[in-house]
Every structure is written in C-alpha cells, then in structure tokens.
C-alpha positions as a printed NumPy array, in Angstrom:
array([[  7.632,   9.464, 153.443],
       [  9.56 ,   7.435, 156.028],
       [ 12.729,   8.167, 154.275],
       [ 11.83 ,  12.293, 154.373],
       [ 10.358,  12.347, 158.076],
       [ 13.703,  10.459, 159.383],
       [ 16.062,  13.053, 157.373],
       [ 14.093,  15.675, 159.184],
       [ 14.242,  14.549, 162.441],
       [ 18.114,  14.436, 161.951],
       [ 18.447,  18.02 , 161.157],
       [ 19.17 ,  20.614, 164.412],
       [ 16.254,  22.726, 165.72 ],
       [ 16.891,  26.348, 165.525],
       [ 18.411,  27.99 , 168.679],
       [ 15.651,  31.126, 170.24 ],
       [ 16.519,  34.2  , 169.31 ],
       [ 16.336,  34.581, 172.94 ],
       [ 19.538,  32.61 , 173.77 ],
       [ 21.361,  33.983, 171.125],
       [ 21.36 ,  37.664, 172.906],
       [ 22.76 ,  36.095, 175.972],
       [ 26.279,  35.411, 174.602],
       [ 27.449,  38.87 , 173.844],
       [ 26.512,  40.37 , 177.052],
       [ 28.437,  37.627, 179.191],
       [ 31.578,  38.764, 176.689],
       [ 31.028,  42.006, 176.969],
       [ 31.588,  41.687, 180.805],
       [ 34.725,  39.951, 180.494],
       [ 35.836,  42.566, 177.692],
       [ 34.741,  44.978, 180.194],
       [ 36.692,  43.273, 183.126],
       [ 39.777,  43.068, 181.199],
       [ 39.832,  46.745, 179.78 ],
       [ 39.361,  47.431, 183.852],
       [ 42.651,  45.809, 184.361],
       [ 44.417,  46.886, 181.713],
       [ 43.944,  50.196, 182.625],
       [ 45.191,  49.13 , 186.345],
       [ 48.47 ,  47.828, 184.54 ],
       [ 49.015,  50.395, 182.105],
       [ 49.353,  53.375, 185.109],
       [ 51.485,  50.917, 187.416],
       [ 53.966,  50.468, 184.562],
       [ 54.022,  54.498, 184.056],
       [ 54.889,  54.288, 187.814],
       [ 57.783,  51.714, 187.255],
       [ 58.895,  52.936, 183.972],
       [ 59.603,  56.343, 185.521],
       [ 61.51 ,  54.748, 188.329],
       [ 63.567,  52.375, 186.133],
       [ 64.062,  55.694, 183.644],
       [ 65.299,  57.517, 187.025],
       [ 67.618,  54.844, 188.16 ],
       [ 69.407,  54.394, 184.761],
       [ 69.836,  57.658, 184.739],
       [ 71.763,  57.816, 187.938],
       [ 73.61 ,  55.059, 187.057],
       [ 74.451,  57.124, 183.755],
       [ 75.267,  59.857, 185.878],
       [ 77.309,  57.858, 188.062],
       [ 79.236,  56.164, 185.537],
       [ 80.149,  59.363, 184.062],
       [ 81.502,  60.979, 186.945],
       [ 83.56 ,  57.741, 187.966],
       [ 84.69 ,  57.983, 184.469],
       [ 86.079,  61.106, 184.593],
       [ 87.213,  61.008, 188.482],
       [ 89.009,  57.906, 187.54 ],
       [ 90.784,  59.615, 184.   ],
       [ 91.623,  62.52 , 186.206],
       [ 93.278,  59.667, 188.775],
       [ 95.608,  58.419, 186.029],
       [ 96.394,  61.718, 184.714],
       [ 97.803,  63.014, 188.103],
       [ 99.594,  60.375, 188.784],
       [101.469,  60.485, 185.562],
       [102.09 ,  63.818, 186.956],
       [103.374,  63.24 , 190.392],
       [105.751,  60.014, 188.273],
       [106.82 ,  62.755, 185.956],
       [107.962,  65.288, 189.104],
       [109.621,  62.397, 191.163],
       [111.462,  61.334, 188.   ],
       [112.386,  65.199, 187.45 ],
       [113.193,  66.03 , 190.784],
       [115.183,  62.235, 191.133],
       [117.915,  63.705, 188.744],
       [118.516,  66.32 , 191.227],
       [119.424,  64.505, 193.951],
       [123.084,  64.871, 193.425],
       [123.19 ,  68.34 , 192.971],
       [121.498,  69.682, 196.719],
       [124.6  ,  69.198, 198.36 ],
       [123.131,  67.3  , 201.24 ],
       [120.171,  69.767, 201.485],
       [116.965,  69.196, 201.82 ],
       [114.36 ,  68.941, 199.112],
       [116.412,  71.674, 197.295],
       [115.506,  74.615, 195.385],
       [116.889,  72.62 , 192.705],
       [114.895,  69.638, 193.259],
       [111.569,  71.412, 193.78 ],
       [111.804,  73.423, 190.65 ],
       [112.358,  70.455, 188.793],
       [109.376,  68.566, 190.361],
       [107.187,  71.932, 189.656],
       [108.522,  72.476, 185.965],
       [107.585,  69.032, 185.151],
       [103.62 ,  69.515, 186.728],
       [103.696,  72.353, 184.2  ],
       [104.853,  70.526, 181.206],
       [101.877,  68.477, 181.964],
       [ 99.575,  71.035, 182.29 ],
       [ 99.403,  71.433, 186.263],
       [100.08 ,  74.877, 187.643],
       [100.892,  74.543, 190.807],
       [ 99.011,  76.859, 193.223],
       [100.887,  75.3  , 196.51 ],
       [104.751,  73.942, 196.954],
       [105.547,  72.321, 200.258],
       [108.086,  69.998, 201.224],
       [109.071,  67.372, 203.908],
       [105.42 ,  66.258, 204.938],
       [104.046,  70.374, 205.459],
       [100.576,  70.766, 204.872],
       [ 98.609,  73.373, 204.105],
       [ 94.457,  74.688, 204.312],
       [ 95.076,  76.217, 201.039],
       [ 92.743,  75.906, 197.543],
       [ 94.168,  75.147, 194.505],
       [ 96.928,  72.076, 193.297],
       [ 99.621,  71.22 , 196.128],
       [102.827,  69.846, 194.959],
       [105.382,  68.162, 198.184],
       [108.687,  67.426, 197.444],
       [109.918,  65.362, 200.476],
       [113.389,  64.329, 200.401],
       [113.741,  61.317, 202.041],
       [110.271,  60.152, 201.499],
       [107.697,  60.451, 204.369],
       [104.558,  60.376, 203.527],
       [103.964,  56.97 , 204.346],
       [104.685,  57.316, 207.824],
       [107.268,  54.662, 208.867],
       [109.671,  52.451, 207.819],
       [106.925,  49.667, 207.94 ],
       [104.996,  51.435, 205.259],
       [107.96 ,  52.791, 203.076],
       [110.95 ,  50.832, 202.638],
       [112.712,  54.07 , 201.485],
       [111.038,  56.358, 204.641],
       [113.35 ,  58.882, 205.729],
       [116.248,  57.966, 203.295],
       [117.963,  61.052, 201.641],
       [118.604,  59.071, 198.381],
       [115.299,  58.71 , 197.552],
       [112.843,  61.55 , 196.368],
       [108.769,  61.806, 197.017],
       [106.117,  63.595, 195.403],
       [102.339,  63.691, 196.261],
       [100.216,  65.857, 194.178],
       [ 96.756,  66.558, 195.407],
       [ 93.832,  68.485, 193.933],
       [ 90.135,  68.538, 194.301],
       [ 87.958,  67.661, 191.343],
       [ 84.453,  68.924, 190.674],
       [ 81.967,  66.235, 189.826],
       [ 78.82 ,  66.771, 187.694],
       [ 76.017,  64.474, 188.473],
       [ 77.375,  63.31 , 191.614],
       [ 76.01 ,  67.016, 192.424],
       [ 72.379,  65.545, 193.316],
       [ 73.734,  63.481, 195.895],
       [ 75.665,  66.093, 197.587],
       [ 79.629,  65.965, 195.893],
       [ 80.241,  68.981, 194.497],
       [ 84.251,  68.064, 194.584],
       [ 86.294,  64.947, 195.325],
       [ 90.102,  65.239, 196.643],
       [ 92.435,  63.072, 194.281],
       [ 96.206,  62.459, 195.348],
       [ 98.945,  60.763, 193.538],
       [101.823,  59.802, 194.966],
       [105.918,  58.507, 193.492],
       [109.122,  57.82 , 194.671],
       [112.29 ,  57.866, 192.482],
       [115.894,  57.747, 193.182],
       [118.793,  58.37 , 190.356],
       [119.816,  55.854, 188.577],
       [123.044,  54.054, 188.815],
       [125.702,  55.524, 187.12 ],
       [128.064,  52.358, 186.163],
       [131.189,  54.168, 184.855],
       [134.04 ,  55.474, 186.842],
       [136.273,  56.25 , 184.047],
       [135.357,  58.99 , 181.496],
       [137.402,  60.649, 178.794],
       [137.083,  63.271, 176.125],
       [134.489,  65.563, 177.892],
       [134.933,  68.514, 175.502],
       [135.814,  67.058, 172.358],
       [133.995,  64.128, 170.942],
       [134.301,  64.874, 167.294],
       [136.489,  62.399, 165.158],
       [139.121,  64.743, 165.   ],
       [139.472,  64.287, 168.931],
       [142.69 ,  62.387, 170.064],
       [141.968,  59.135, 171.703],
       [140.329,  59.094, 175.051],
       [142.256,  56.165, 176.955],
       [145.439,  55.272, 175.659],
       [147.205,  52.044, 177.295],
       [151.282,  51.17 , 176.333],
       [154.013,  49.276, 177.508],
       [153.249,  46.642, 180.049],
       [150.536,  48.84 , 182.034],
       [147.189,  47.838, 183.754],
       [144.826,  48.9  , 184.491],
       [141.518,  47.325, 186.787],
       [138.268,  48.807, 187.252],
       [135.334,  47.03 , 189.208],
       [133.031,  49.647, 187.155],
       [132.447,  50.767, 183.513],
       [134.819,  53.058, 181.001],
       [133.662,  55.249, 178.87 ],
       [135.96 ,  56.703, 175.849],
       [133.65 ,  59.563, 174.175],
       [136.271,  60.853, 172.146],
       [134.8  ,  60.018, 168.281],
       [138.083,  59.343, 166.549],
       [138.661,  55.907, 164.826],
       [141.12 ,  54.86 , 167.41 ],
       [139.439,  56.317, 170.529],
       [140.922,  53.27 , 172.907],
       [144.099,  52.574, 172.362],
       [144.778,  48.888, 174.258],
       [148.658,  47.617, 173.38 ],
       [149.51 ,  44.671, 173.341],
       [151.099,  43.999, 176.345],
       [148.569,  45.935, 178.266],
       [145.53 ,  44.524, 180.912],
       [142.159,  46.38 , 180.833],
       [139.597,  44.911, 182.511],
       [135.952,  46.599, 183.718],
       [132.208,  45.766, 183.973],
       [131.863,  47.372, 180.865],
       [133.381,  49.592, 178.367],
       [131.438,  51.843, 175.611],
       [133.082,  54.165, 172.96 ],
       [131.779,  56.31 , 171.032],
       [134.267,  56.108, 168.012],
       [137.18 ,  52.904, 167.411],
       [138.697,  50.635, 169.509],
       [142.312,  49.308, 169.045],
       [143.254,  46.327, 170.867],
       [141.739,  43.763, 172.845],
       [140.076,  44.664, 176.013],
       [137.916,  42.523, 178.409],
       [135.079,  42.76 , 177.899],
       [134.592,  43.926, 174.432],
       [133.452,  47.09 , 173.988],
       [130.483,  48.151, 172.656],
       [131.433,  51.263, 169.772],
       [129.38 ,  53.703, 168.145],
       [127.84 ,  54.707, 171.738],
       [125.813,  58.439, 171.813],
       [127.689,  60.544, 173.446],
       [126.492,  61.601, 177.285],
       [126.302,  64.473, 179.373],
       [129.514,  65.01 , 181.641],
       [128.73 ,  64.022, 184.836],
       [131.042,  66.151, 186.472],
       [130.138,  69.282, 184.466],
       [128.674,  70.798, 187.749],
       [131.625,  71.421, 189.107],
       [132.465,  74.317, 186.8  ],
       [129.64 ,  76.36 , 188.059],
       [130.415,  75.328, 191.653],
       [134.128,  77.059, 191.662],
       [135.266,  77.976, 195.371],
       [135.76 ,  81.574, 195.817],
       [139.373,  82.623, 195.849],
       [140.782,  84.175, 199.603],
       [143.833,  85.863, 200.302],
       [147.342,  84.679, 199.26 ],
       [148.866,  82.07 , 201.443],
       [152.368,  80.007, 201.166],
       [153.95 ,  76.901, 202.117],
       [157.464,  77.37 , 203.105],
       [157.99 ,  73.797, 204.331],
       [156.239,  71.968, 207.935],
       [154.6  ,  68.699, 208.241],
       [150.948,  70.644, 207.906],
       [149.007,  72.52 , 205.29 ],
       [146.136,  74.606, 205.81 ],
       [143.336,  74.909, 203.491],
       [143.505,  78.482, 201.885],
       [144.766,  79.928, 198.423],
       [147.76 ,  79.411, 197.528],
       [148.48 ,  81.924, 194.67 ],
       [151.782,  80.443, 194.002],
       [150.707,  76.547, 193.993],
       [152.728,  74.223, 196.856],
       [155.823,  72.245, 196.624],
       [156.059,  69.378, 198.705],
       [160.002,  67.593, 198.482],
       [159.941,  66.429, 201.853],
       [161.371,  63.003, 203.036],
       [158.769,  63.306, 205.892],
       [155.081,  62.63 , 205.465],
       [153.435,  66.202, 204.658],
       [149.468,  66.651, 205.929],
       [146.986,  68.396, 204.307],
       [144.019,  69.722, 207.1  ],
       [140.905,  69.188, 206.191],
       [138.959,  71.279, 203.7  ],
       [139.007,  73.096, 200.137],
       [142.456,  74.173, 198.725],
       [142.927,  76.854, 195.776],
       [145.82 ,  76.688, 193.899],
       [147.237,  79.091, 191.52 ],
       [149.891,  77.061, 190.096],
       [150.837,  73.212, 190.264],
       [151.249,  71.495, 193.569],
       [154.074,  69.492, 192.918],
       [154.977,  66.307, 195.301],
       [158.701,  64.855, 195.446],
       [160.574,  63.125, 197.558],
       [159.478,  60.127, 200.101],
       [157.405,  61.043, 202.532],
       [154.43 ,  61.368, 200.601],
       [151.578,  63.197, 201.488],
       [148.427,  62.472, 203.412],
       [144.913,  64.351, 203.962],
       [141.13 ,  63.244, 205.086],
       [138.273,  65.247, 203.792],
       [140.077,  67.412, 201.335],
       [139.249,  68.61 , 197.915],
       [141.655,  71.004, 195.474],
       [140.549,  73.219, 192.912],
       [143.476,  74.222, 190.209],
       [142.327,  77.325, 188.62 ],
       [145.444,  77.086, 186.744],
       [148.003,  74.33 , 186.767],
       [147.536,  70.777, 188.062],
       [148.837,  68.009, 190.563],
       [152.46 ,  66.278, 190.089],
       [153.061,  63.165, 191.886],
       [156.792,  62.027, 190.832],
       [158.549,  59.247, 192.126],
       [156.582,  56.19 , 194.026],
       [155.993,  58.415, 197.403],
       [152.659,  57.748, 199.106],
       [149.878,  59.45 , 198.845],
       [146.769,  58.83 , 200.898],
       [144.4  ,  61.085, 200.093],
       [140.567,  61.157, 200.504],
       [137.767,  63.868, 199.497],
       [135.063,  65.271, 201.646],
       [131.848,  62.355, 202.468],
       [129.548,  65.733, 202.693],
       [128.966,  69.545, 201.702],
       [129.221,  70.461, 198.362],
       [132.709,  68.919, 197.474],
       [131.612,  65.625, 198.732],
       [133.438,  62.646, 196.962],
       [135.395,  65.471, 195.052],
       [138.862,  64.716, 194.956],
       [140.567,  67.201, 192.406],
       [138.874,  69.222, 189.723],
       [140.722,  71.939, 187.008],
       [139.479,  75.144, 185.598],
       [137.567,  73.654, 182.488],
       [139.713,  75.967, 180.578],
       [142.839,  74.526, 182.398],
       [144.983,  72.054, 179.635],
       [147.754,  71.546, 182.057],
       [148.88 ,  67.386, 182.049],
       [148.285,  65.854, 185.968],
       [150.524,  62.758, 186.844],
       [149.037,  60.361, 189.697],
       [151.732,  58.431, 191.364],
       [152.43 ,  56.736, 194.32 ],
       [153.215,  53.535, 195.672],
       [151.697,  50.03 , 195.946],
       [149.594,  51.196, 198.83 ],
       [148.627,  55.298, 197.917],
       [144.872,  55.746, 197.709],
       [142.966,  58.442, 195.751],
       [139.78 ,  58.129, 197.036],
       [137.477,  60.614, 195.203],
       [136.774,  62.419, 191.481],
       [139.302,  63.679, 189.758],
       [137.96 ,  65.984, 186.976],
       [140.451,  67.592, 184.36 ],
       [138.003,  68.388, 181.799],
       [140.336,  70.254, 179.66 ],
       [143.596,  67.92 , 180.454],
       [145.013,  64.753, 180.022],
       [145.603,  62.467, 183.252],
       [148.168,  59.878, 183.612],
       [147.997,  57.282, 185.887],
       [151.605,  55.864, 187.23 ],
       [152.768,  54.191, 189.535],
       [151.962,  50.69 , 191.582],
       [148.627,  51.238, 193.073],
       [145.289,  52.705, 194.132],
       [143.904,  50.902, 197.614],
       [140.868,  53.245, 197.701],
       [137.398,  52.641, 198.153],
       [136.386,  54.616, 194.762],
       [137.993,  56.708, 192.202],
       [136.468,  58.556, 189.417],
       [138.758,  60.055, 186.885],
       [136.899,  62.202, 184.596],
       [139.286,  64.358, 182.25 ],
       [140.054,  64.655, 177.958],
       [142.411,  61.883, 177.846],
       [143.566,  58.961, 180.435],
       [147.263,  58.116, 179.55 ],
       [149.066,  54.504, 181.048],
       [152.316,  53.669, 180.181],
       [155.428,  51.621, 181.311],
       [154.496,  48.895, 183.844],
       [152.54 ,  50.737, 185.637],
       [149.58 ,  49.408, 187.569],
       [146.078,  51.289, 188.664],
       [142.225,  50.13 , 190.307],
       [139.64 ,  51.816, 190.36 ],
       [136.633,  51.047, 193.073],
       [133.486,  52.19 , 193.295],
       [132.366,  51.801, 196.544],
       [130.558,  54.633, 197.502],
       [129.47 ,  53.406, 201.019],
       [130.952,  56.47 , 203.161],
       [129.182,  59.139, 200.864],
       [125.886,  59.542, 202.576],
       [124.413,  61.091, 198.977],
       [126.129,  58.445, 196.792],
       [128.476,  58.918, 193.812],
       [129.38 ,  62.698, 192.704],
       [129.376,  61.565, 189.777],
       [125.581,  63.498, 188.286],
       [122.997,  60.697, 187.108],
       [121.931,  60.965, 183.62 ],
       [118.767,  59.201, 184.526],
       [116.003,  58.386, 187.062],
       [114.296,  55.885, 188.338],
       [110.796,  55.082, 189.613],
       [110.665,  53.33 , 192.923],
       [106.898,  53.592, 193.916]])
C-alpha cells in the first residue's frame, strides 16, 4: 500500500481542459500576424519585381542598340579604309588636281562594292545639310584641322575619306534617339614603288627576248630596284665582265650571270606603271621645222629634228611632238628644263659623248616624264652623253629596246621603262631616284596603297 500510494503520487496530474484551449488561440494569432505580413511582402516584391523586370529590359534594349550602333561603326569604317585605299592608287594619275574625278570615283566605286550607295560626294572639307550617306574625298587631308592634329594636313600626297551616315536605333526610341550620326574616317597614300628600271612591258611570255642584257665591260648602278618581266629562261643577261648593282632585282623568268644582289626569279608579272601614258598622248599641232639656231620651240615637228651642232642647242620649255627621230651629233650637246617628247613614230639618237642635260616637267600632266614612244612604236633609242649628261625623268619605249651608252647620268632620277634595256662596251650608267622636286612624287603609277590613319 505504501509502495502503490508513492507510485501514484509520482505520476503527472492531468492538465484542465481549460488550459489546453488556450494554446491554439495564442498560435493562431501569430499564424494570423505572419499571414498579415506575408501578404505586405508578397505585393512589395510585385512592386520590385516589375521594376527590376523594367530595368533589365532597358538594359536589353540598350545593349542591343549599342550592339548594332557599334557593328554598324566597324562596318563603315572598313568602308571609308576601303575608299582611301581605292582612291590612294589614284593619286598619280590627277595630274596635280585636286581630289580628281579619278580619285573620287574610285573612293565611290569602292563604298558600292561594300554595299554603300552614296547619296552625297563632296570634297576638300565641303559640307552639306543633305539626308542620306556623304562620301569626302579631300586631297591633302583636312579634316583634322591642322597640322597639330594631322601629320599629313594639307599634303597633296596623301588622300582622306570620311564617310558619315545616320543610323536608326530601335529601343533607344523610348528615350528619345530615333537616329545616331556615325563617321569613319582614313588616310592613305600610294605605296612606294622601289623599281626604276623595267623591261619587257608587252611581252612577258617565255618566248620574249631578254629584258636587260649587260656585255662587254659595261655598268650599270641603280640606287633603286630592276625589274626584268620578260619570261624567257635567260631574261637577265649579266656578262662577265659586267657591274650591276641595285636595291633589288626581281625577274620573272632566268637569270644569267651574277648580279648584286641576287635576284629573286619566278616573280608575277605587274602592271606597267607607265601604261598611262598611252591614253594621255598630246594632241598633234601644225608642222614646224628646225633649220639650225641655238633654240627650239616646243611644237610638232612632222619631220623629227636634227641637231649636229658644235654649239650647245636649247630646247624651251614644254611638250615636243615628233614625227620622226630627233637625232643629236656633234659636241655641243643639247640642253632643256621642263621638257617632255612624245615620238609618235621614231625615237631619240644620242651619238658620240656630247652632253645632254635634260630634265622633264616637276608638274602638269607630263610631270617627271622625260620621253615616251607610241606603244606601237619598235624604233631602237640610244642614250649617250658624257661623264656629266643628266636624264632626269621617265623614259618609256614600251614597244622598243633602249640602250644606254656612254659615261654617265648625274641626275636626280631616271626611270627607263621600255621592252628591252641593252649595255654594251665600257659603257657606264646611274640611275637615282630622288624624286624630291616632283611635288606629286614618282610618275611612275603605284601598284598599291597604303593606309596611313
């Protein structure tokens, strides 16, 4: 009994029924209090989710446009690189004209072959209110400004192009830009034309005689490049005996003999640089004739000019046609400053060791042009003179051979350009290429381009 009693009193009186209620209504109110806030939460982070949704949008939005504005950006200025490079190649042929037709259309040709059609062409620094693309061709370069912004400003050898357009955005709409104005700017010059020598400008098969041929105890000195494009197996003929030196030499078929450096063979074959003369053929004037004097005017002479004085003869500046060979005898030489001849038919004889001192125009269209031929002319021309003659300017027989006697060439540049180049005997020839006094550079056409900006 003890024992039982104790074991009762051990065991846990029953909680009221009363006290038991009390519990779930104290939870409830919490459970209420917290579905309260919930609520509270849920319709604040509506509010912010909308607002975060909106922003990423616009930043969507924004990096689309950018996107585009910015792939638009690189494609025009491939553009404007592609018209300076186009309308660099052209420099030579504008004749000391500004921006050209022949430059511009070459700028504008190449916008089209990269799918701009250009609604507006301007040039030296213009502008214009007008819609639409705007190509300007400024020749020198001006955009910039000044010298102190443009290394190049204002120089004639050097080419610009800005391109502008307007772009139309898409999201970028909301905040007001309906457009944005892109503009790409370039600069390119031609590239420099190493060679001074160049033979076999019609044929450069391997049935073509050889291009430079060298015999006896000749030499021959060039502070420039050769290059022999005739394609036969024996295309430079160097004896041995003979000096040729240059800053480089390429043929495009065989080489026989040892010249410095060594050439480099199996060369493509390159567009004649002087090929623009036979579309630029002065216009033939009345007959004229030299029946002896110390003078010669510039004029046609339909009967070509015989010089055999023992006096010095002088040419007057400007373009001579001749109809027949002008032949030059005897010890006086001749002498003339800014001249150029044109052979439609026969060619120029220097016999003997007289002097000649003669230099081409520095500007107009003949500038650095020296002599040319007919291209259909085959008739040999003979450069002689003695240890102090100068033949400053291009001498372009396309459809000739050239030979080179004599003791000497003092001039600044020479650029013989013809089918064949013949040396023989002990004669002795340099060719320069300083092309300092030609405001518009070499007349020799570039081949290539070159980006400067």
């Amino acid at each position: 009994m003890h024992l039982i009693g104790q074991t009762r009193a051990l065991r846990p009186e029953k909680a009221s029924t009363k006290e038991c209620r009390r519990l779930p209504a104290a939870a409830t109110t919490m459970i209420v209090r917290l579905e309260d806030l919930y609520r509270e939460m849920t319709g604040q982070g509506l509010v912010i989710t909308g607002l975060a949704m909106a922003v990423i949008f616009a930043m969507a939005g924004l990096a689309i446009d950018v996107g585009q504005l910015r792939y638009a950006q690189r494609k025009l200025q491939s553009a404007a690189d592609a018209a300076a490079l186009a309308a660099g190649l052209e420099l030579g042929y504008c004749g000391g004209s500004t921006a050209c037709s022949a430059m511009t259309g070459a700028a504008k040709q190449a916008l089209a072959e990269n799918g701009y059609a250009v609604a507006n062409l301007l040039t030296q620094c213009s502008t214009t209110t007008a819609s639409g693309l705007t190509l300007t061709v400024n020749n020198g370069p001006c955009a910039m400004g000044s010298a102190s912004a443009d290394p190049n400003y204002g120089n004639a050898n050097y080419v610009e192009t800005v391109v502008s357009q307007s772009r139309l955005t898409y999201f970028l709409r909301i905040f007001g830009f309906t457009s944005v104005p892109l503009t790409a700017r370039a600069e390119a010059t031609a590239g420099n034309d190493p060679f001074c020598l160049y033979t076999s400008t019609q044929n450069t098969g391997s049935s073509a005689p050889s291009g430079l041929q060298m015999s006896g105890n000749s030499k021959l000195s060039a502070s420039c490049g050769i290059v022999d494009e005739s394609g036969a197996s024996n295309a430079l003929q160097v004896g041995s005996n003979t000096s040729l030196t240059a800053s480089a030499i390429e043929v495009h078929g065989g080489v026989s003999g040892s010249p410095s450096p060594a050439p480099v063979t199996n060369v493509p074959v390159l567009p004649d640089p002087l090929a623009w003369l036979n579309s630029d053929i002065p216009p033939a004037g009345s007959c004229s004739t030299y029946s002896g004097g110390t003078t010669i005017s510039p004029g046609t002479y339909c009967g070509g000019i015989t010089v055999s004085s023992n006096s010095p003869v002088t040419f007057q500046p400007g373009v001579y046609i001749l109809q027949g060979n002008l032949n030059v005898s005897g010890s006086g030489g001749i002498l003339g400053n800014g001249v150029t001849f044109y052979f439609s038919s026969g060619s120029l004889e220097v016999s003997g060791t007289p002097n000649v001192d003669l230099v081409a125009p520095t500007t107009g269209t003949y500038a650095g042009v020296l002599i040319f031929q007919n291209q259909s002319d085959t008739t040999a021309m003979v450069l002689s003179g003695d240890s102090t003659s100068v033949y400053q300017g291009a001498i372009y027989a396309p459809g000739g051979s050239v030979t080179l006697s004599g003791n000497g060439n003092d001039a600044a540049y020479t650029i013989v350009d013809s089918a064949q180049v013949i040396m023989s005997g002990t004669n002795s020839w340099a060719l320069g290429d300083n092309y300092s006094s030609l405001p518009g550079g070499s007349p020799a056409r570039a081949v290539t381009s070159v980006l400067t900006e």
